[in-house]
N, C-alpha and C positions, 0 to 999 in steps of 0.2 A: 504494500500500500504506500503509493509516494503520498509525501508529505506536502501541505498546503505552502511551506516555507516562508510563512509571512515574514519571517526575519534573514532571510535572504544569506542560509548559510548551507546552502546547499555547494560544494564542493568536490573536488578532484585532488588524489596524492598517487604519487607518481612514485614506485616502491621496486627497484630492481627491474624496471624495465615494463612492472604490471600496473593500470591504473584501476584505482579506489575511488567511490564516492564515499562521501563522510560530510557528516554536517558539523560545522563549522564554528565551535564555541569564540573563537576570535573575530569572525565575520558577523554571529551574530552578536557580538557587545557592541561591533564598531554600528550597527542597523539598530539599534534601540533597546538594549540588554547592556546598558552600561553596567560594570563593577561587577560582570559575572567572574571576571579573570583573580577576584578576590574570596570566592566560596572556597570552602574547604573540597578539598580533592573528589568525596563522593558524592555531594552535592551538586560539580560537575558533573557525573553520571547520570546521576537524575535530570540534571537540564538538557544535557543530550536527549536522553532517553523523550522526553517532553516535543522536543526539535525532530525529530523522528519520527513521532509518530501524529505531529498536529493534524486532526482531522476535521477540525471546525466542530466537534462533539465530545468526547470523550477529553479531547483535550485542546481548547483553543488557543488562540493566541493571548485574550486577557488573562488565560491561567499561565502560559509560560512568564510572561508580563508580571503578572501580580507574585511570582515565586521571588524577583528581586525585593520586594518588600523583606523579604528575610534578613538583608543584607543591614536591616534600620532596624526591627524588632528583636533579630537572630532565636527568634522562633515562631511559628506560623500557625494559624488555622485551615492553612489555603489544603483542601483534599485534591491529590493528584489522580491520573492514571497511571501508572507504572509498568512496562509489559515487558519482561523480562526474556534474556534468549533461549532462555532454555529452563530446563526442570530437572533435578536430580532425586532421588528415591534411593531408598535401600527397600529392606527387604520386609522389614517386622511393619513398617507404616506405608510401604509399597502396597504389598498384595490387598490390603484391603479399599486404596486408590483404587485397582486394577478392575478389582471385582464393583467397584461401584461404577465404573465405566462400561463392565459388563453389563451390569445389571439398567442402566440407561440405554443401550441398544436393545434389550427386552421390551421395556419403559418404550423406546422411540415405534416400534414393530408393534405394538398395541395401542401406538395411537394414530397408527397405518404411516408411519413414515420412514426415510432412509435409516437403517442402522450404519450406515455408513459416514453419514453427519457426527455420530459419535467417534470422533477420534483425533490423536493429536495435532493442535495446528504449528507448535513450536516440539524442538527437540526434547526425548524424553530416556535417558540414562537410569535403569535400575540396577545395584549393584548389591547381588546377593551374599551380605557380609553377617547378617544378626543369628544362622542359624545354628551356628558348631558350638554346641555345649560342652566342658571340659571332664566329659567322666572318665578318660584315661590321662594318664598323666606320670610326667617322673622315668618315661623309659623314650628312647627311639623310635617303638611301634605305635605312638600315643599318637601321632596324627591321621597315620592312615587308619587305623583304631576311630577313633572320631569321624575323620572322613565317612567312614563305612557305617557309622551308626545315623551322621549327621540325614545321609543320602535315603538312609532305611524311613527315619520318623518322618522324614518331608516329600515326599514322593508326589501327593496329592497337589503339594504348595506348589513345589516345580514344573509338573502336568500343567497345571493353572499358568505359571510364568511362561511355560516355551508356548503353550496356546497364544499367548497375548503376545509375544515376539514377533508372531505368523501372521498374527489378524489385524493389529494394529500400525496403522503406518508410524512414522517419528518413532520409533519405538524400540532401545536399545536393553537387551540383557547383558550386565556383567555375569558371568557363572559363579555358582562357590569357589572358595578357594583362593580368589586370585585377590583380596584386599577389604577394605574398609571403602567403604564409599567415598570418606572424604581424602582418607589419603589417594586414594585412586582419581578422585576428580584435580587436588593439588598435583600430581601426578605425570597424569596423563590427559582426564579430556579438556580441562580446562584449555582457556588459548589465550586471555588476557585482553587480547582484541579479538573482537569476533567477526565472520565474515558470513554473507549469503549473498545466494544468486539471485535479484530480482532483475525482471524486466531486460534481461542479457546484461544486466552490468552487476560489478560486484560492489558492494557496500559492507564499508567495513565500520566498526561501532565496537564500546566499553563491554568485554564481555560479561555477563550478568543471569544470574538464576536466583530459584527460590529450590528449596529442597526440603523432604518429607522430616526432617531432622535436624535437630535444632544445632547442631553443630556444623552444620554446612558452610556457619561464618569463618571455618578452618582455611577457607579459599580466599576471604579477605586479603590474608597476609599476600596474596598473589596479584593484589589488586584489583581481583575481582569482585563487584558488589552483588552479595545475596547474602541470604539468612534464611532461617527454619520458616515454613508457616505448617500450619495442618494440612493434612493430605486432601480435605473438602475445597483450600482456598488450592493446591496445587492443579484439583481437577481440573477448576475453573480455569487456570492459566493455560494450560493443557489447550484448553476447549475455545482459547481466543479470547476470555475474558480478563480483561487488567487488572491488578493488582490497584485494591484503592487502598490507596493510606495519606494519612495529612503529614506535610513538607516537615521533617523530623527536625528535634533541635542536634545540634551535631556539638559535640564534650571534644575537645580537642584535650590529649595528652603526651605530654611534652618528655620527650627522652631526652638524656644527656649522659654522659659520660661512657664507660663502658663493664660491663662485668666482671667479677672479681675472681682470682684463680679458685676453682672448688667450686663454684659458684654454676646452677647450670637455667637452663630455661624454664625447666620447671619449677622451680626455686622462685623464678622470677613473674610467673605467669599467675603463680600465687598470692605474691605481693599486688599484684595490679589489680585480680580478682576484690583483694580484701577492701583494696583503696577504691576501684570503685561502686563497690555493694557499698561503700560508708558514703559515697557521694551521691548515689542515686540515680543509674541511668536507663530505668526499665523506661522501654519505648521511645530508646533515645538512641542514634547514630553516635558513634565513640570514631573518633580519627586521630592516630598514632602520626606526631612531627618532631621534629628537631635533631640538631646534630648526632644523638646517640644512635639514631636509626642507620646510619654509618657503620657505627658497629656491631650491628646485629641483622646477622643474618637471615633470608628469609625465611629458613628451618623453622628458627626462635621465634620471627614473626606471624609464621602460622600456627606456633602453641597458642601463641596468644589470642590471636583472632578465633582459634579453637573455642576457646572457652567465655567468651560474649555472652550465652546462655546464661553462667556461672555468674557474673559482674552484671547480667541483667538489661543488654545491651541489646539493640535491633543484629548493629553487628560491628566488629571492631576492624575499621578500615587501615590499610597501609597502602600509600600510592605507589606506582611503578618508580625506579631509579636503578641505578648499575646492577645492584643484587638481582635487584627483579630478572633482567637479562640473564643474567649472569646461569640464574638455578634453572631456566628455560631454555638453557644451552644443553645443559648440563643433564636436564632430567630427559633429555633424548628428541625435542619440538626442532620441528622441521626451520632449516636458517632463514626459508623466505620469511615464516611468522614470525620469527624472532626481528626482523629487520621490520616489517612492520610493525611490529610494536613499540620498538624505539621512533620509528617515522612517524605515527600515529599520534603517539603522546607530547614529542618535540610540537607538533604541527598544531596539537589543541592546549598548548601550554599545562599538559597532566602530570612532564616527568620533573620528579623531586631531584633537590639536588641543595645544597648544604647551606647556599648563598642566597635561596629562593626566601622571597620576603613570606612570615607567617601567614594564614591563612587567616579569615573570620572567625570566630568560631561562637557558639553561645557563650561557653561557661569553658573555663579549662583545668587541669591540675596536672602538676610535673612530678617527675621519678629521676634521682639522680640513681644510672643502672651499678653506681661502685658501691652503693646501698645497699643493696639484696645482700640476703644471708639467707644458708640451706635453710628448707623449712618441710613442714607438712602441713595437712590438713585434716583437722577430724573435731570431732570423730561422726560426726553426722552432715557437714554440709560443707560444701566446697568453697566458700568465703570462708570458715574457719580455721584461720590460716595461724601454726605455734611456730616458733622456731625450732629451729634442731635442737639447740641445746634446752629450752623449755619443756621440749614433748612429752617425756618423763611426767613429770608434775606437774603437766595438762592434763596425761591420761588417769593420773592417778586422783586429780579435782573431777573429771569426768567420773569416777568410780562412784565419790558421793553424790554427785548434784546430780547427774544425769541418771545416773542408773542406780542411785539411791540403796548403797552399798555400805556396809557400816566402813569406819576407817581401819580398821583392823582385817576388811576382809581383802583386800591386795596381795598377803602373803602368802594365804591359803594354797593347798595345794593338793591334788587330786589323783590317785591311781587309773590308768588309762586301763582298760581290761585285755590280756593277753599278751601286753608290749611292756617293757623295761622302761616307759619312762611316763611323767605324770606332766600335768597339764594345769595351769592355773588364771588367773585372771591377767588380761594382757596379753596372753601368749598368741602370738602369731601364725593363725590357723591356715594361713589363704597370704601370696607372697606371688602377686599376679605382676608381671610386664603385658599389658595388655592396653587399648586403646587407640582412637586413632590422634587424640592430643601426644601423646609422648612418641610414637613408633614411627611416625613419619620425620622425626628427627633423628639425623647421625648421629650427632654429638651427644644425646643422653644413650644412644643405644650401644655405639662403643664404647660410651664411658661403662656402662652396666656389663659391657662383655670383658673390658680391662678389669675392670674391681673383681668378675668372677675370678678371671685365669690371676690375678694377684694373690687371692683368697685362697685358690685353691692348691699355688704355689708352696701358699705357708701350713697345707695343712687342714684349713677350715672347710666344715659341711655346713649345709643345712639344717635346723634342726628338726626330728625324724616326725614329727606332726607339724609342719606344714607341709600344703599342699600347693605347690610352686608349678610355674605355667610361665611360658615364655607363646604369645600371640601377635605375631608382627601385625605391621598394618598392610604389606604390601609383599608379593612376591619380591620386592626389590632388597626388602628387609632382608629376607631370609638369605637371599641371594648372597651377601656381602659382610653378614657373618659368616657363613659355612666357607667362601674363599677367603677368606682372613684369618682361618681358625678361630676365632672367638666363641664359635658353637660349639665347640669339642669341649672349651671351659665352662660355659655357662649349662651344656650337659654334668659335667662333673658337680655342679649346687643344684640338681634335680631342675633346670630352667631349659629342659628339653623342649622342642618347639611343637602345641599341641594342635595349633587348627593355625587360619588364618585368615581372620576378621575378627568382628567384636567381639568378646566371650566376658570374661568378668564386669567391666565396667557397665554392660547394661543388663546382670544378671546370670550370666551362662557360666557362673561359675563352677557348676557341676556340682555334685554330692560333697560333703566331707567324706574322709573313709570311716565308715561304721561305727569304730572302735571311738575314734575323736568326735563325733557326732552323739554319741549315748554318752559319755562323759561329762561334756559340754552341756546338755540339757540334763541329767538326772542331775547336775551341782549346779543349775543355773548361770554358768560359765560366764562372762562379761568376753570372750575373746575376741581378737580384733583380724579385720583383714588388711594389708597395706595392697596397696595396685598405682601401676601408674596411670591411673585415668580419669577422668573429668565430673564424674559423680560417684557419690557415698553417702545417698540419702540410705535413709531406715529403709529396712528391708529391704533393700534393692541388690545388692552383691551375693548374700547367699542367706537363706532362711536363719541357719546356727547363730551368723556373725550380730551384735549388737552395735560394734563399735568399727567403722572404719576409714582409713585415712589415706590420702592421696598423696603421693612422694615421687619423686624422678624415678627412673626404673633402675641406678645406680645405688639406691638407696633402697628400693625394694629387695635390692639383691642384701645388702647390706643387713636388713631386718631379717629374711628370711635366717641368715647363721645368728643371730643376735635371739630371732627368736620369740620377740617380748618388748612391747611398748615400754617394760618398766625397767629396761637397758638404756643409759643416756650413752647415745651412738656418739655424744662431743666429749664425753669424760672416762665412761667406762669400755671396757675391752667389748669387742662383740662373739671374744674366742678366746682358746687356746689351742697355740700352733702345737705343730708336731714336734718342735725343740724343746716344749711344753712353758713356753711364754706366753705373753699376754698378748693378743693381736687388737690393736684399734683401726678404727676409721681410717684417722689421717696415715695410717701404714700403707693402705692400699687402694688408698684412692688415686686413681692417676691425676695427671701431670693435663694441663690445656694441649700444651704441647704433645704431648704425646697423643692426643686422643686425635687431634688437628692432621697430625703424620700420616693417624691409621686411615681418617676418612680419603685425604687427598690421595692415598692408595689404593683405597679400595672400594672409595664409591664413586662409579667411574658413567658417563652418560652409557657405553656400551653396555651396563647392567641396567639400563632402565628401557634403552634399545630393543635390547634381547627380552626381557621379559615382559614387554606392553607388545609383541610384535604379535601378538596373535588372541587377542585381549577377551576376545567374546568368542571364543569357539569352545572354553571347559575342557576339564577330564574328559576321561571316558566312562566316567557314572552319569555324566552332563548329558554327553553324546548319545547314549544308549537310551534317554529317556523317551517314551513313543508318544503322541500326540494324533489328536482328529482336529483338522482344522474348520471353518466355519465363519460369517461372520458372527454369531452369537456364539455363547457358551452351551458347554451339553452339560448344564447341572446336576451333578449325582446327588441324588436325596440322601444317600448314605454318606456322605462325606462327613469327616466330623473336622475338616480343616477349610473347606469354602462352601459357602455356603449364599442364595440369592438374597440377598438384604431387603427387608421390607419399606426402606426408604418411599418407591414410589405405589407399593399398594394402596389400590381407591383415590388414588388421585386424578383430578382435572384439567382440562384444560385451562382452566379460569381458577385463578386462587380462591379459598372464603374468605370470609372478612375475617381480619386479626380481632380475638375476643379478650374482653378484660380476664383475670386470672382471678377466678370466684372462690373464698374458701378452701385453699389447699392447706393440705397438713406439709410438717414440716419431716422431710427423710433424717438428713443429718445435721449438727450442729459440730462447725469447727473452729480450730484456732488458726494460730498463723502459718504462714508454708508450710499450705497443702499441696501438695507436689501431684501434678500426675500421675508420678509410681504411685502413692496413694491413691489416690481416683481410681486408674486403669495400671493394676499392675504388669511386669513384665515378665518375671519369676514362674517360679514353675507351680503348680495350681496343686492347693490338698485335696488329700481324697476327701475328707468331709466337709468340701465348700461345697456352695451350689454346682458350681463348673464340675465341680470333681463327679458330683453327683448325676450330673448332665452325661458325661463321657460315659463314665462307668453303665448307667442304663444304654446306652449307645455299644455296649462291650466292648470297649476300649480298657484295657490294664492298666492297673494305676503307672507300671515303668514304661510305658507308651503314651500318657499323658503330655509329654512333653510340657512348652510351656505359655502362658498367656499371650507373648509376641509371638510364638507361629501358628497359634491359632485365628488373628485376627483377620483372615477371612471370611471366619464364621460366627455370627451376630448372637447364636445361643449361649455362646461361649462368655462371646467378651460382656455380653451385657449381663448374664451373673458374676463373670470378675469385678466388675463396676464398684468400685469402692471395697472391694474385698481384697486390701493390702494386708497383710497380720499387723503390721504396727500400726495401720491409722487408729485415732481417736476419736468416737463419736463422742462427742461432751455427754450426752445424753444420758449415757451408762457410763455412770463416772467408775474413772478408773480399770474401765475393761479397755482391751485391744481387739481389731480386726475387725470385719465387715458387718456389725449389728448396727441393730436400731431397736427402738421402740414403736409399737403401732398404735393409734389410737384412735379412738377414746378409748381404748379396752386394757393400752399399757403394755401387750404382752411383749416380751424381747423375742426379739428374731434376728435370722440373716437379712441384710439390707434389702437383695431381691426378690425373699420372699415377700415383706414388708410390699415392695414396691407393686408388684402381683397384687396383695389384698387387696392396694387402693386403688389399682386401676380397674380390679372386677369392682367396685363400691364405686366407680367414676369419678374418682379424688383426683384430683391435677396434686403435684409435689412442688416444696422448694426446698433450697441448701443455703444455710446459711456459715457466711465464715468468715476470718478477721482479713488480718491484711496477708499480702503476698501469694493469693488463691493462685491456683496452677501453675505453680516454677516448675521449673524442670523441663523433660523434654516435650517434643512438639508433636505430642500424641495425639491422633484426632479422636482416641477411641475415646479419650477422658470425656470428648465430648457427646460419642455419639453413644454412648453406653449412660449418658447420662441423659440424653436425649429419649431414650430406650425404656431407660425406666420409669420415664412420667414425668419427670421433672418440666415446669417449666420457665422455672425464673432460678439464679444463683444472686444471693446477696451476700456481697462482701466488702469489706474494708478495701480492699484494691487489687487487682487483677495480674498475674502476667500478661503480657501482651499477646503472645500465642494463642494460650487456651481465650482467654476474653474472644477474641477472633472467631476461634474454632466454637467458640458457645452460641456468636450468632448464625454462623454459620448452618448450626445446625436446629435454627429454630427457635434457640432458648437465650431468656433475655437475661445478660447479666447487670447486676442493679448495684452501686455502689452508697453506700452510707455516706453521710455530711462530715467532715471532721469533727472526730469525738463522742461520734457516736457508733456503739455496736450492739452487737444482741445481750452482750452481757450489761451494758448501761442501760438498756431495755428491759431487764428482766426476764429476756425467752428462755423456756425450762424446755422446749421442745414440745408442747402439749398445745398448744396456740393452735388458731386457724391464722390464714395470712390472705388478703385478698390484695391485687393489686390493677388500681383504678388508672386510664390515662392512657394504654396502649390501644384501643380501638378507634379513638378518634384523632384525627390529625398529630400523630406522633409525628417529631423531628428528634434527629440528632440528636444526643445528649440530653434531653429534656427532664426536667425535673419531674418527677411521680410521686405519688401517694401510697403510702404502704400500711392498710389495714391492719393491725395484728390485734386481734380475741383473744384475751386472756383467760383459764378455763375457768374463772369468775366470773364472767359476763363481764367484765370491765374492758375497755376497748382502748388503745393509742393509734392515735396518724401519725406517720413520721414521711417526710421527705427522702427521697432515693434520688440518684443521677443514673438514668437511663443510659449504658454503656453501648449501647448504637451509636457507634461514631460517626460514620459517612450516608449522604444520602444511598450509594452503592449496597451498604449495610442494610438499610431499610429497605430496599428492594428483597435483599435475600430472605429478612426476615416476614416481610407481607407475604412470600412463595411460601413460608416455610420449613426456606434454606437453603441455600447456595445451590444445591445438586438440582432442587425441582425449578427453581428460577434459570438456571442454563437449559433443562429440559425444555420448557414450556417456551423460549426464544429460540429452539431449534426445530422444536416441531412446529413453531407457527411458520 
C-alpha cells in the first residue's frame, strides 16, 4: 500500500549498486516535521512506521503532525496505528494463536465465506522452543533421552504445527531442537533493516515485530523495535490489523563508564532491572544512550533488553552503531544487508555514535557500569536484586519473613532416604544454565565453562542432590562449547547438555529425583533453585522449590558445588580441593581476558553459518511427522492437546449491545503481583486439580499429563488451570494456597472452576478483584482467555500490566482501575458482596470514569468511582464485538 506522502519523504538509496525506497525522516522535518531529528532513536521508528503507512484513515497526516507535540509535553495522549513487519511466536503461546486462526476459517465457512481471507498478511516465524522438559539429566544420553520423550508427549501439538506450515501462507516453522525463539530471532531472522517487494520496487524500513512472548524485547539490543503482546493482539497483526497504542513516554538511560573485572552482564542486567522497577516504567518505552554503550557489547545489550518484562518496560531500546554491524557480520547476515544497514541509518540520521548530541527524552536516570557488583536475585521476583556478598543473610531474612520459619530452623538438617547424605534449608536442589537472557551471550557462557574446567581442575563436584542442566539457547551455543572443550568440563559438574530451548526458566524443570523430592516435603524443606534466567516467580521453576534466585550461569555453576544459599560465595570456601584445601570463588573464576581469548577463538561467524544453514527443515522425528492437508483443520474430538475453541459459537453477524454488568458475585480476591503464572499456570498440572481430573476421565496417565503450556491448544484444559497456581492466594480463605474460592450465598469452598461452573449454570456474571501490579509476568493470553472462560467479566484492580490489561480487552473483559487510595480492603470487600457495574452500555469512551455498585451482605450499599481501562477508541471496537478475534471476523466476512 503506497503511502499518501503528505510530507514529501518518499525517497531512493543507492546501496552496492541496488536501489531502495525509504521514507525519509530528514526530508520529512525539512516538509513540516520540524525537531523530529531530536526524538529519541525508537520514536524514530515509530514516525517512520506512521510515514509509511499514511493512508488518510488509520493514520493521517494531522496524527503524524500532532506526534511532534511530544517533543513540548515529552509524553502524549495522541493513539497511533503501529503495523509492524512481522510477528514472532514460540510454541506454549503459538499453538493456541494457530488454533484460533483455525478455528476463524471454521467461523469464516459458516458464515458462507473465503477461508482463505483467514491468513497471514505480514511475516509469521514460530519457533518450537517451550517443549523439552528436563526429566533426564547429569549423563551424555540426557538429550537424546528428552528429545525422545519430548517428540513422544507432543505429537498431537506438532501434527497441528506442520498442518498450519502447509495451509497457511507467511507462515514459518522453526523445529524442536534448534533454539529459543529469541535467541534465534537475535540470531538469525532478525535483519535490522527490513526489506519487501512492493509494486516491482524494493523498500526498505526499521525492522520491527511484536511476539507471543514477553521477552521478545531481547531483539531490542539489535535495534530492532518490538515487545510481547498476547497472542489475540498478535492475531490481529497477522490479519492486517495495526497495533493501536498511545505515543509512549520514552525513560532514557544513560550508561557511562565500563564494567568491572569479575563483573558480568548479568550482574549488571540486575542492577538496571532493580533501578528501574524503583522508577516506574510499566507502559513506558526505556532507551539505552551515552558513552558506556561503547563498551558494551551487543551480547550485554541484548541481556538487557531481555528482561524489559522484569523493569516493566514496553521495551528497552538500543540504536544501531559499530557493534551493531559488527555482531551482524559476525552472527553469519548476508554483506549486502549489512551494508544497508549502515547506508540506511547514516541516510535517516538512526546511527549512534559517541559525539551525537542526547536525545529528548521524558524523564531519565544514569548507571555508572564500574558500579555493578556480582549479584543475584530472589528469592521470588526478578527486581529483587542482593549482592553476592549479602545473599547469605538475605536468604536467611527470607527464612523468617517470607517463609515464616523460626530463627533456629536454618540449621536443621534432614536424612535423605537410601543416599549418604542429608539435605537442609537453603540447599540447592535445581543448579539450571538455562534461558534465552543469559545463553545467547559468550561471555557469561564461557565464563560458566572456565569456572567449570577451573573447579574441576582442583578437584571440586557438584553437590550429589542437585539436579544440574546445562540448556543453551541456540544450536550455536552448543556448537562452540563442544569445539573449545568447555563441554567435557562443564560435563564433569553434572552441567551435561539436556535439551535445547526453554526448560527451567519457564517451568520445564522436570521432577526432582524421588528421594530429594519426599524429603523436601515430609520436613517442609524451604530449598532453593539458582538458574540463569529471567523469572523466579512462586511456583513457576519446579513444584518442590519455594525459594528461587536468578545468577549468571558462572555462578550457577559456582552454587551448584557450594550447594547452599547459606554458603557466602564472597567469604567462605565453596569446597574442598583434592590437596584437601579450601577452594573459593575468587580461585576460579576466570580472568576478562581470558574469557575474551576463548570467544575470539571460538565463536566464529562460520558456527553461526553452519548451523542457521538449514534452519526449518528439523531432525528426523520432525521429518517423519505425517500430516493431511486442507484449508480447514480435521478436529479430532479425542485430542486432549487441540482442541476447536468456542470463541465464535452462536455468534452474529451484527454484534448485541454491550450490557451493564448486573449483580455478579465476586471469584477471587487478591493482592499485589499477581503474575500470570498465577492466573494461567505453566507447570505441570496435579492429578487432583480440575485439569488433572479432566485428563484422567479423558484416560490420559497422570506421567502423560505433561504440562499447562502444551496443552494450550485445548480450552478444557487451560480454563480449569485458570487460577489454579498452588501458590496463589485467594484472600478469601485466609491463609490457604492454590486455586479455591468460596461460592455464594451458601459459602461452600471449592476449586475456583468448579465455583465458576455453579454460577454460570445460576447465570451469575463474575469479577476479580486485586491491588496493584495485576498480570506481570509473561505475555500469556491464556490468563486472559481462561478468565474470559470462566464468566468473569470485569477485573478491578489497583493497576495493571500493560500486556494482560490489553489481553483483558481483548478478550471481552473490562478491566476497571480504582482512584488513588482506594482498594477492596479500604472498602471493606470480604468476598460475599454483589458488584454491579453501571456506564458500559451507553456511550462509553476511553478511559471513562464508572460506577461501581458493591452490596454489602447487610443490605448496606457503596458507589465508588472506577477508570474504565479501554484505552483506545481501536479498544472499544474490540470490546463492543466482544473481542479482538470476532471484531476481525465480522470485517472479513462483511
Amino acid at each position: 500500500m503506497a503511502s499518501l506522502d503528505s510530507f514529501k519523504s518518499r525517497k531512493t538509496l543507492n546501496v552496492g549498486g541496488k536501489q531502495y525506497v525509504y521514507y525519509s525522516l530528514k526530508d520529512a522535518e525539512a516538509n513540516g516535521l520540524s525537531g523530529i531529528s531530536k526524538l529519541p532513536f525508537s520514536l524514530k521508528v515509530l514516525i517512520e512506521n506512521l510515514l509509511r503507512f499514511e493512508d488518510g484513515r488509520t493514520v493521517t497526516a494531522d496524527m503524524i503532525r500532532s506526534s511532534l507535540n511530544w517533543l513540548q509535553t515529552r509524553t502524549s495522549d495522541l493513539e497511533i496505528a503501529f503495523r509492524p513487519a512481522r510477528v514472532l511466536m514460540q510454541d506454549f503461546t503459538g499453538v493456541p494463536a494457530i488454533v484460533d486462526l483455525a478455528a476463524m476459517r471454521d467461523a469464516m465457512v459458516h458464515f458462507g465465506g473465503d477461508p482463505k481471507k483467514i491468513n497471514p498478511l505480514i511475516p509469521i516465524d514460530l519457533v518450537i522452543d517451550h517443549s523439552v522438559i528436563i526429566k533426564y539429566f547429569g549423563n551424555n544420553a540426557a538429550f537424546n533421552m528428552n528429545v525422545e520423550e519430548e517428540y513422544k508427549q507432543n505429537q498431537e501439538r506438532y501434527r497441528f504445527l506442520k498442518w498450519a506450515q502447509g495451509s497457511f501462507d507467511n507462515f514459518r516453522v522453526v523445529p524442536p531442537g534448534t533454539g529459543i525463539c529469541h535467541q534465534v530471532n537475535l540470531e538469525y531472522l532478525s535483519q535490522t533493516v527490513f526489506t519487501s517487494e512492493e509494486g516491482g520496487e524494493t523498500v526498505a524500513y526499521p525492522d520491527t515485530l511484536v511476539g507471543t512472548d514477553s521477552h521478545t524485547t531481547m531483539v531490542n539490543g539489535l535495534a530492532v523495535l518490538g515487545w510481547g503482546v498476547g497472542g489475540i493482539e498478535a492475531e490481529a497483526a497477522m490479519l492486517g490489523q495495526p497495533v493501536s497504542m498511545l505515543l509512549p513516554e520514552v525513560i532514557g538511560f544513560k550508561l557511562s563508564g565500563k564494567l568491572r573485572e569479575g563483573v558480568t552482564a548479568t550482574d549488571l542486567v540486575l542492577r538496571v532491572t532493580e533501578m528501574l522497577r524503583k522508577k516506574g516504567v510499566v507502559g513506558k518505552f526505556v532507551e539505552f544512550y551515552g558513552s558506556g554503550l561503547s563498551a558494551l557489547p551487543l551480547e550485554d545489550r541484548a541481556t538487557i533488553g531481555n528482561m524489559a518484562p522484569e523493569y516493566g518496560a514496553t521495551c528497552g531500546f538500543f540504536p544501531v552503531d559499530t557493534d551493531t554491524l559488527r555482531y551482524l557480520t559476525q552472527t553469519g547476515r548476508e554483506e549486502d544487508r549489512v551494508a544497508l544497514v549502515e547506508a540506511y541509518c547514516k541516510a535517516q540520521g538512526m546511527l549512534r555514535t559517541d559525539d551525537l548530541e542526547d536525545p529528548v527524552f521524558t524523564d531519565t536516570l544514569s548507571l555508572d557500569l564500574a558500579d555493578v557488583v556480582p549479584a543475584v536475585a530472589g528469592p521470588k521476583r526478578p527486581q529483587d536484586r542482593v549482592e553476592l556478598a549479602s545473599a547469605k543473610q538475605g536468604f536467611l531474612k527470607a527464612i523468617e519473613t517470607e517463609f515464616k520459619k523460626g530463627a533456629d530452623a536454618a540449621a536443621a538438617r534432614f536424612p535423605v532416604a537410601g543416599k549418604d547424605y542429608d539435605i537442609g534449608h537453603g540447599d540447592v536442589v535445581i543448579a539450571a544454565i538455562t534461558s534465552c537472557t543469559n545463553t545467547s551471550n559468550p561471555s557469561v557462557m564461557i565464563a560458566a565453562g572456565l569456572l567449570a574446567r577451573n573447579a574441576a581442575a582442583k578437584g571440586l563436584k557438584s553437590k550429589p542432590y542437585v539436579k544440574t542442566s546445562l540448556a543453551p539457547g541456540s544450536q550455536v551455543v552448543g556448537e562452540y562449547l563442544s569445539r573449545s572443550g568447555l563441554q567435557t568440563d562443564l560435563d564433569k559438574l553434572g552441567f551435561n547438555l539436556v535439551g535445547i530451548g526453554c526448560t527451567t526458566c519457564i517451568g520445564n524443570s522436570g521432577p526432582l529425583p524421588e528421594e530429594v523430592s519426599e524429603a523436601v516435603n515430609q520436613n517442609d524443606l524451604i530449598v532453593t533453585a539458582v538458574l540463569s534466567g529471567n523469572r523466579n516467580f512462586e511456583g513457576r521453576v519446579n513444584p518442590d522449590v519455594k525459594a528461587n534466585y536468578l545468577a549468571s550461569p558462572p555462578l550457577v555453576v559456582a552454587y551448584a558445588i557450594a550447594g547452599s544459599l547459606q554458603v557466602d560465595l564472597a567469604t567462605e570456601p565453596l569446597g574442598t580441593g583434592s590437596d584437601g584445601q579450601p577452594v573459593y570463588l575468587k580461585d576460579i573464576w576466570p580472568s576478562s581476558q581470558e574469557i575474551a581469548d576463548f570467544i575470539r577463538e571460538n565463536v566464529t561467524r562460520q558456527i553461526f553459518q553452519e548451523r542457521y544453514a538449514d534452519v526449518f527443515t528439523g531432525d528426523e522425528h520432525w521429518q517423519k511427522i505425517q500430516v493431511e492437508g486442507g484449508m480447514t483443520y480435521a478436529w479430532d474430538d479425542r485430542s486432549t492437546y487441540v482442541q476447536n475453541p468456542p470463541y465464535f459459537e452462536g455468534m452474529e453477524r451484527e454484534p448485541a449491545p454491550v450490557e451493564d454488568i448486573d449483580k455478579a458475585r465476586i471469584l477471587g480476591l487478591f493482592l499485589d503481583s499477581i503474575t500470570t503464572d498465577h492466573i494461567s499456570p505453566a507447570g505441570s498440572i496435579k492429578e487432583a486439580s480440575p485439569a488433572g481430573a479432566y485428563l484422567r476421565d479423558h484416560q490420559v496417565r497422570p506421567q502423560d499429563f505433561n504440562q499447562y503450556g502444551t496443552r494450550r491448544g485445548n480450552h478444557q484444559v487451560m480454563m480449569r488451570g485458570t487460577f489454579a497456581n498452588i501458590r496463589i492466594k485467594n484472600q478469601m480463605l485466609q491463609g490457604i494456597e492454590g486455586g479455591l474460592t468460596k461460592h455464594w450465598p451458601d459459602g461452600e469452598q471449592m476449586p475456583i472452576y468448579d465455583a465458576a461452573m455453579k454460577y454460570r449454570a445460576e447465570g451469575t456474571p463474575l469479577v476479580i478483584f486485586a491491588n496493584r501490579e495485576y498480570g506481570t509476568g509473561s505475555s500469556r493470553d491464556w490468563a486472559a482467555k481462561g478468565t474470559f472462560l470462566l464468566g468473569v467479566r470485569a477485573v478491578v484492580a489497583q493497576s495493571f500490566e500493560r500486556i494482560h490489561r490489553s489481553n483483558l480487552v481483548g478478550m471481552g473483559v473490562v478491566p476497571l482501575v480504582f482512584e488513588e487510595g482506594t482498594s477492596w480492603q479500604t472498602l471493606g470487600i470480604q468476598g460475599d458482596e454483589t458488584v454491579t457495574i453501571k456506564g458500559l452500555s451507553e456511550g462509553l469512551k476511553p478511559r471513562q470514569t464508572l460506577n461501581l455498585e458493591i452490596t454489602f451482605a447487610d443490605g448496606s450499599v457503596k458507589n465508588v468511582p472506577v477508570i474504565c481501562r479501554i484505552d483506545t477508541l481501536d479498544e472499544l471496537d474490540y470490546y463492543k464485538n466482544g473481542g479482538i478475534l470476532q471484531y476481525v471476523l465480522r470485517g472479513l466476512a462483511a
